[in-house]
N, C-alpha and C positions, 0 to 999 in steps of 0.2 A: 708253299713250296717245300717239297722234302727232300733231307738229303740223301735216302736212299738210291742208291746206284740202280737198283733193282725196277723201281720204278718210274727211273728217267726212263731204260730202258724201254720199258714197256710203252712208253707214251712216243718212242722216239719209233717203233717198231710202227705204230700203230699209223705214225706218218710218211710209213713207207721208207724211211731212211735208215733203213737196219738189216746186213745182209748177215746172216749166219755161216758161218766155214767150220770145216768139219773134219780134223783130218789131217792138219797143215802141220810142218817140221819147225819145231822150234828153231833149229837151225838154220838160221838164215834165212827161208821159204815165207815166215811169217811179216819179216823183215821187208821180204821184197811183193807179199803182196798190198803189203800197206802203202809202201812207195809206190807202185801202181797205181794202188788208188784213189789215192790223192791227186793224181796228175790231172783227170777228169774232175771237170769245172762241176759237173752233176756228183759228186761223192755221197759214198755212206759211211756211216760207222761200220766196223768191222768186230762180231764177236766172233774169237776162235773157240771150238769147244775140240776134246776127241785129242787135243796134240798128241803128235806123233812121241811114242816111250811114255803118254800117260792115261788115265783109266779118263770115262768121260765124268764135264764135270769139273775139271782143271780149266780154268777157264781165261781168255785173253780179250781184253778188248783197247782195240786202235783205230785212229781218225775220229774219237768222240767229238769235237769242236770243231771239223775241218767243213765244215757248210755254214754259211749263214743262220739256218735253219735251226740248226742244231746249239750255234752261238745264241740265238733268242730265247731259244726253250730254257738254255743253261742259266742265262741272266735275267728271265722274266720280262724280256724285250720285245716290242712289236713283231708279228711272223711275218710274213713275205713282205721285206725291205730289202731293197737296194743295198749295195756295200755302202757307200756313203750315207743313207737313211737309216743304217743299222748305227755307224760311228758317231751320226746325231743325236739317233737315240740314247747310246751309250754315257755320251758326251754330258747329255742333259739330266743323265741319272748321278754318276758319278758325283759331283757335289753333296746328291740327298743322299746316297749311302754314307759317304764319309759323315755328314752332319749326325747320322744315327749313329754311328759308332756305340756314343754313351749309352744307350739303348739296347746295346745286345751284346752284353758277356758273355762270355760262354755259361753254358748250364751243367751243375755237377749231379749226374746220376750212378745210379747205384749198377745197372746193367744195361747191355746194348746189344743189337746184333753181332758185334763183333769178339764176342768173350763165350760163344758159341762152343768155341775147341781152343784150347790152351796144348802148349808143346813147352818143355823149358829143359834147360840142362842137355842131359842125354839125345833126348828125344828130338830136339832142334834140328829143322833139316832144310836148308834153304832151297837144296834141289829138289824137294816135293814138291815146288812150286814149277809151274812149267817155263822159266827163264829162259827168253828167247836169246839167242846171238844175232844182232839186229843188222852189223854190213861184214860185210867178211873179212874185213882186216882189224875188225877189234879185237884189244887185248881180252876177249873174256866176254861169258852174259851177263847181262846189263837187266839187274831187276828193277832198278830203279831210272825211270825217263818219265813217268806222267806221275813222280809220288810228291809226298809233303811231307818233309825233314823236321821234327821238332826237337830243337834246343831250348833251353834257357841261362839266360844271362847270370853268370854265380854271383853278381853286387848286386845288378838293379829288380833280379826276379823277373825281369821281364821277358816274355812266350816270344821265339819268333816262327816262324813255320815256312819252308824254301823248298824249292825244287834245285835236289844237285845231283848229279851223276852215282850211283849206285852198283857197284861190278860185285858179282859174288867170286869169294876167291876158295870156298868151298861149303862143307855143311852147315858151318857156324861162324864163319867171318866174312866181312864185306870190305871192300874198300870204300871210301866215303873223300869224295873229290869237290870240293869248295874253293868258287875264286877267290882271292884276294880281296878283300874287302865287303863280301859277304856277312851276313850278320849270323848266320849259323858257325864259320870262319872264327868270326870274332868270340864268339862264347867261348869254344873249343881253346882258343888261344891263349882266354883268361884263365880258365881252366889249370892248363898245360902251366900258366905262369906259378899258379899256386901249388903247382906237384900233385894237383885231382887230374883223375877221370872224369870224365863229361859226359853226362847221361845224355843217350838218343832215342828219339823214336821215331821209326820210319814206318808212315803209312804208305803202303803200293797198290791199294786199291779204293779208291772212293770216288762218290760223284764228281762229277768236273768240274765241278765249280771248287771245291778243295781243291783240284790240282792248280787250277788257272790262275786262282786264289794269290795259292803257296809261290806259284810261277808272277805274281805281279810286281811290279813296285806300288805298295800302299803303306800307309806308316809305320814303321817301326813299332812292332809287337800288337799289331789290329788284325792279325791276319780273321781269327775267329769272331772277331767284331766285325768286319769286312763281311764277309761272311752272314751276319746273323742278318746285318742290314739289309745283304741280297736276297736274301729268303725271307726278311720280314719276322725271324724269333728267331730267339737262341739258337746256337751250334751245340748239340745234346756231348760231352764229353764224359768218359772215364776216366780219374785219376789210377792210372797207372800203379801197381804198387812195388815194383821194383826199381823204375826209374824217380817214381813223382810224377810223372809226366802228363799232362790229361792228354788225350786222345780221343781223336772222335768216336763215338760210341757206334755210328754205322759204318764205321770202315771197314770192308772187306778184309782186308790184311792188314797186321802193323808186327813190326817186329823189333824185339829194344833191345839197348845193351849200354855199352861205354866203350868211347874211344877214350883209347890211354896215352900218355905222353910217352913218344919217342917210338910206339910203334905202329911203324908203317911197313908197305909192301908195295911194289910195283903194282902200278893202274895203268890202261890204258893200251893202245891209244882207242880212241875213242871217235864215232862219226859225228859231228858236231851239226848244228843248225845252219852254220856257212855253207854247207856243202863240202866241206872239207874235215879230213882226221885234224881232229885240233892242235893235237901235239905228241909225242913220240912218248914210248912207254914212260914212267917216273913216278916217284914212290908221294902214296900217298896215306893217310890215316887208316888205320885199321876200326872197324868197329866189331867188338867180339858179342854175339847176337845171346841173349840168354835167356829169352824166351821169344815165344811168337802168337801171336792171336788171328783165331780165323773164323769168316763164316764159314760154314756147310755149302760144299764147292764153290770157291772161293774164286773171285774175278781179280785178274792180275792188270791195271790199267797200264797201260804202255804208251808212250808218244816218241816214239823215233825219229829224232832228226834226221832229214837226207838236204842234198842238195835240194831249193828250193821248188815247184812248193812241194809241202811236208805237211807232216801231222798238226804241227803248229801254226803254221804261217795265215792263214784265215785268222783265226782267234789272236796274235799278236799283232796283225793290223791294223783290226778293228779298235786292238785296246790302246794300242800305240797312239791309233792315229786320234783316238777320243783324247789321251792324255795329254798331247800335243796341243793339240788343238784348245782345250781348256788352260794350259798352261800360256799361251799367246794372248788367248782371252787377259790372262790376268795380268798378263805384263804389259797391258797395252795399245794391245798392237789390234784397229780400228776394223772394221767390216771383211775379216777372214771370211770367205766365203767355201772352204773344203782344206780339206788336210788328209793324206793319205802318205802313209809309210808304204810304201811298195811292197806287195806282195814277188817281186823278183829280186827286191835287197832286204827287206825290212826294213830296221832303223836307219839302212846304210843308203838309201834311195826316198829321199822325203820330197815329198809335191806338194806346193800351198799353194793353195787358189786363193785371189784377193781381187777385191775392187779398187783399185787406185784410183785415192782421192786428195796427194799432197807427192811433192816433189822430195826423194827420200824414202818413201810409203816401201816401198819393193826392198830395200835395202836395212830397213828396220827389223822387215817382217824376216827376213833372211837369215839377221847374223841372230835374231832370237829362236829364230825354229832350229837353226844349228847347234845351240849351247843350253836349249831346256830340255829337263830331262824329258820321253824317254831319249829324243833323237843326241843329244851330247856323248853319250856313251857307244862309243864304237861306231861313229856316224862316218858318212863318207862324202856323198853328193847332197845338197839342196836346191830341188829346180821352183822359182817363182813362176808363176803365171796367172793368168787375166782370167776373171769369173766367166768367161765363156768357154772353159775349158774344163772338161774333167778332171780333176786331179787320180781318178781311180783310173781312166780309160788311158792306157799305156801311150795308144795308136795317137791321140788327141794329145798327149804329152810330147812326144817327140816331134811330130808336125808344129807345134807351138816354139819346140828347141830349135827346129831347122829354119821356121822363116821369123822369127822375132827375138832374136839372141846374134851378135856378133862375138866368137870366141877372144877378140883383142878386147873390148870396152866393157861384155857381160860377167864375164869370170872372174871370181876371185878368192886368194887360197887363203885360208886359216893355216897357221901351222901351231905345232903342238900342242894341239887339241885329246884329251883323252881317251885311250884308247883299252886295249885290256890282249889278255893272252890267247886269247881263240883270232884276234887282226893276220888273217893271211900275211899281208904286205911287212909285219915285222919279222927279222930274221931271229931267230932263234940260234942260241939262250942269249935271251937280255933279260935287262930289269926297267929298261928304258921304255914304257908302253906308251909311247905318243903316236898322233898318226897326225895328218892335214886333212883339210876339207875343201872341197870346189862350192862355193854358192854360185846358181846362176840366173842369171835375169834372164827369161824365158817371156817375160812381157812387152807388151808394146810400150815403147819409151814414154813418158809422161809429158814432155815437154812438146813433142808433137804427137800425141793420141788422135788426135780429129783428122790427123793429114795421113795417116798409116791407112794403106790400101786394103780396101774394103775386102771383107772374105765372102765367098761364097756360101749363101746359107739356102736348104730348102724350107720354099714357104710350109707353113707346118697345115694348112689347108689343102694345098696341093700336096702333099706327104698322103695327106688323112686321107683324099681320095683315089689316088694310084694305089694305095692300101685295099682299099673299096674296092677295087675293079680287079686288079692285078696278084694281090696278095695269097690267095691259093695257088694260083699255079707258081707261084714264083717262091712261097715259102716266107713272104715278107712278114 
């Protein structure tokens, strides 16, 4: 597998899932035809070329991961699976990349595609790049939404690589937006403790698998060891020589500098993944950019949150619901049969399928899939249900909430449970980020499973031949 951007491309073109745009306004138009695109269950990747106020050649590409399709190519996963066939497969990988971790440091070379064209000082110009304004009530364009953030640690030395919010505030400064408890957050703070500057480097263009990567939870400073495992070799890096910093040597864009202590500027606000502006303008770290590295017309990766679904939401379901699901595994919890984060909540709408086999079994699995990561953080509902129900099929979920769930006996609330600063439901400004949780029992009760009135099932013989006879005219 290679990390060239270029050559996903090409293979991704090649299966048909790649539309070309020609033309489009960085201003907001770009914004809104990717939110379009997504909406449709069939999506493509979207490369922009031609943007409006730039020469061709300036290049954008959005929806990279938002099909199944496109999720297997990136991760070297089986092609035409099912949503829950792809989170098995994923499921089943996951431990063996982690295991290789040791396996794949990064590799120190000497040059790469991306030191192609060098800018520094003077010359540095963030608006050369064609920086979309992604919904119309942000504060400002947003270069960075599909990038990878490299800090390091100033005690332990240790690399971490993040996806956080990036706003250009003009030629040579960005804002640089990290939640609380971030590990990119955390360097900068130790930083700031010691009266340094904190060197950054932000990549905004590379394969997806770098972004996805950068955007995962995976251990603490594996990001490029994650990485080598999915590809099977080394992540090719450049040590930086202004920051230190390695960077990957096929990234399309990277641009470096330091945030300094005590200088910030209003960010924001911002369209977040909720579907909602996260929070109201407010001042965030400055990063003063001092050089920049490019290829030769240079791809700008973008993933714009909108209300659900989005650029994202495929690709964090699949990963969610793999990590979930592997995380039940391990605490325990007996014959899980499907696990899906909802593509209309994410983390905030979890579904676990189970075969109940003990009295309790529904209630294990429950308060555990509520409090392991990814679903703990900024979770809201958990519906249980019986292995004859999809957990991915919405339609099948809710029919299972309305006849096998009483809201007095099924329901039951967590409270101050962990939450974070993008939680609609808290009022802002606090520092209080708790929220509750609803588990519900969505299964048929244990103690009489044999007496619960039979459902309606088509025999799968008579399916197969009303198929047979009926199925062209009727589209079956």
């Amino acid at each position: 597998m290679s990390l060239d951007l270029r050559k996903w491309l090409d293979t991704v073109d090649e299966m048909g899932e790649l539309k070309h745009v020609a033309g489009a306004d960085w201003n907001l138009e770009i914004g809104a035809i990717s939110a379009l695109n997504v909406r449709k269950d069939e999506n493509s990747a979207l490369l922009f070329d031609a943007v409006q106020d730039y020469p061709k050649g300036s290049r954008i590409l959005t929806c990279s991961t938002s099909s199944l399709e496109r999720i297997a190519l990136t991760f070297g996963l089986p092609q035409k699976s099912s949503a829950v066939q792809l989170v098995s497969a994923m499921r089943g990988m996951l431990p063996t990349w982690e295991a290789g971790f040791k396996d794949f440091p990064q590799q120190t070379v000497e040059s790469g595609p991306v030191l192609e064209n060098v800018r520094s000082g003077k010359d540095v110009n963030l608006f050369a790049l064609p920086v979309p304004r992604w919904h119309d009530k942000d504060g400002g364009r947003y270069i960075g939404t599909g990038d990878a953030i490299i800090t390091r640690d100033p005690d332990s030395g240790e690399l971490n690589m993040g996806t956080y919010r990036i706003m250009v505030h003009d030629e040579k400064t960005t804002a640089l937006y990290i939640s609380p408890g971030k590990h990119g957050r955390m360097h900068y703070e130790k930083y700031f403790a010691q009266g340094k500057p904190c060197p950054v480097a932000m990549s905004f263009g590379h394969h997806p698998l770098v972004f996805r990567t950068a955007a995962s939870e995976v251990p603490s400073g594996s990001e490029y060891r994650f990485i080598g495992a999915v590809q099977g070799e080394p992540v090719k890096v450049v040590t930086e020589e202004i920051t230190g910093l390695p960077i990957p040597a096929d990234s399309e864009i990277v641009a470096v500098g330091w945030v300094r202590p005590g200088h910030t500027k209003m960010e924001g606000p911002f369209g977040e993944w909720t579907g909602y502006y996260a929070s109201k303008e407010r001042g965030a770290p400055v990063v003063d950019v001092e050089r920049i590295y490019f290829r030769n017309e240079p791809i700008l990766l973008g993933a714009p949150p909108n209300r659900p679904p989005n650029d994202s939401t495929t690709f964090n379901v699949i990963k969610n619901s793999a990590m979930l699901w592997n995380a039940l595994d391990k605490s325990g919890v007996p014959d899980v049969r499907g696990v899906w984060m909802s593509d209309v909540g994410q983390q905030q709408l979890v579904i676990v399928s189970i075969k109940q086999r003990f009295h309790g079994h529904v209630k294990q699995a429950a308060h555990l899939a509520c409090q392991n990561r990814p679903a703990a953080y900024h979770g809201r509902y958990v519906i249980l249900v019986d292995d004859d129900i999809d957990p991915s099929d919405i339609k099948q979920v809710l029919w299972a909430l309305c006849t096998r769930s009483d809201p007095e006996n099924d329901i039951e609330i967590i409270r101050r449970a962990w939450s974070t600063p993008l939680d609609t439901m808290i009022r802002k400004p606090t520092d209080k980020l708790l929220n509750s949780r609803a588990i519900i029992d969505a299964c048929k009760p244990y103690e009489w499973f044999d007496e619960f009135p039979e459902d309606i099932k088509l025999d799968p013989e008579l399916e197969k031949q009303v198929i047979g006879k009926w199925g062209t005219i009727l589209n079956l």
